[in-house]
C-alpha positions in Angstrom: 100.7 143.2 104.8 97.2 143.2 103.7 94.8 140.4 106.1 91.3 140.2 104.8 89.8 139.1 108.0 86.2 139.4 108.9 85.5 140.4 112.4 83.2 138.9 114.9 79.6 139.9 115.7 80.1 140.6 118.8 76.2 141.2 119.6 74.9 138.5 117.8 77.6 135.8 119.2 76.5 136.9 122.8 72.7 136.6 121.7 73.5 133.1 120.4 75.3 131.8 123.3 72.5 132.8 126.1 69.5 132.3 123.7 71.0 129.0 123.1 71.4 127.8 126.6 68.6 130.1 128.2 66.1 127.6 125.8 67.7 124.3 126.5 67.2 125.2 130.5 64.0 126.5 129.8 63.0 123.0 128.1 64.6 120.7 131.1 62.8 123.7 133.7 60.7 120.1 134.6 63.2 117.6 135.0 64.3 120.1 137.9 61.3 121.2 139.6 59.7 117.7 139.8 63.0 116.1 141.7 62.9 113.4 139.9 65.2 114.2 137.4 65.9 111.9 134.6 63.9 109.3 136.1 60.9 111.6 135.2 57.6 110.8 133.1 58.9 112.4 129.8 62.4 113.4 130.6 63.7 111.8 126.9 61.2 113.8 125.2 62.4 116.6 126.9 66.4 116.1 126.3 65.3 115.2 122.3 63.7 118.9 122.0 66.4 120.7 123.7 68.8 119.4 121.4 67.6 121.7 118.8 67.3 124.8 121.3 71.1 125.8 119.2 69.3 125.4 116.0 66.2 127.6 117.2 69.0 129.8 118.7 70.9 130.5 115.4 67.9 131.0 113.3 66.4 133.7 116.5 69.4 135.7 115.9 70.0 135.9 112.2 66.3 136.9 111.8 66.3 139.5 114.7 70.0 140.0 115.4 71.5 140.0 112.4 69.0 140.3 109.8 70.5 138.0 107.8 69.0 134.5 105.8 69.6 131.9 107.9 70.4 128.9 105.6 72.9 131.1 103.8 73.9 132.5 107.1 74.3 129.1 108.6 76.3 127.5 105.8 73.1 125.2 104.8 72.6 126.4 101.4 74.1 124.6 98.1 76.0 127.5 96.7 78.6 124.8 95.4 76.7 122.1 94.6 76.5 118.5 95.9 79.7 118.0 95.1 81.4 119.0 98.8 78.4 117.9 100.6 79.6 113.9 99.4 83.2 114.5 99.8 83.2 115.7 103.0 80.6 113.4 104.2 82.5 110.8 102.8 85.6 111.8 104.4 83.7 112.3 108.1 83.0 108.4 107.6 86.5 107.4 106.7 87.8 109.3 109.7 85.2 107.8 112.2 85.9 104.2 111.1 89.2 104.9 111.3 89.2 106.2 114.9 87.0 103.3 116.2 89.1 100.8 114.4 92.6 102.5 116.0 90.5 102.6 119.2 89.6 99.2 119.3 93.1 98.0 118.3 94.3 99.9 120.4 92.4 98.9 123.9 93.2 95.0 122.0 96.8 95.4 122.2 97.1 97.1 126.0 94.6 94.3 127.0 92.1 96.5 128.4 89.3 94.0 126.5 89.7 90.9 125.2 89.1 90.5 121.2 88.1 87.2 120.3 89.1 87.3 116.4 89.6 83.9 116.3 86.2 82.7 117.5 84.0 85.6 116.7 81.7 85.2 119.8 80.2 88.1 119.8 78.3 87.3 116.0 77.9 83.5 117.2 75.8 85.0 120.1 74.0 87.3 118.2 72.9 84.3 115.7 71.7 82.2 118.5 69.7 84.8 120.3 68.0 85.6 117.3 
């Protein structure tokens, strides 16, 4: 029994994983030192740029780890086409509207809010504010 499996980097999945946390600690270093925490001056900012410290991580390690390109590497470039980029997009927005519409039926029907459907409140509010 023949398995074509490919085997794991280990050196480059280790360099991901603290390069990737190592940078996001190294970018919220302020929020922790001023003792303020969230509440301080720029602590958005500062949670906005670490977001992309597993980006800057991947693309660290497949230029010096791995030595590999990173958008191929990473699964960003359109070998296929655009073809699978719109079906599975579309089908990532039919499974989230799904899930929020079972989860709000859901919390409906074991009463844990109250749905008015019949008198639409929520809208009517909304019009009025505005």
């Amino acid at each position: 029994m023949s398995t074509n499996v490919s085997r794991i980097n280990l050196r480059g999945a280790v360099a991901y994983t603290v390069l990737a946390y190592a940078l996001m600690w190294l970018i919220c270093l302020p929020l922790w030192v001023s003792g303020k925490g969230l509440a301080s001056p720029g602590a958005l900012a500062m949670i906005v740029i670490g977001m992309f410290s597993p980006m800057l991580a991947s693309f660290l390690v497949c230029r010096f780890v791995d030595h590999q390109p990173w958008l191929a590497r990473v699964g960003l470039r359109l070998n296929k086409g655009l073809r699978p980029i719109v079906k599975f997009s579309l089908l990532g927005f039919a499974v989230v509207t799904a899930v929020v519409a079972l989860v709000t039926g859901l919390a409906g029907a074991t009463g844990l809010v109250h749905l008015d459907l019949a008198g639409l409140s929520g809208p009517r509010t909304r019009v009025k504010i505005s």
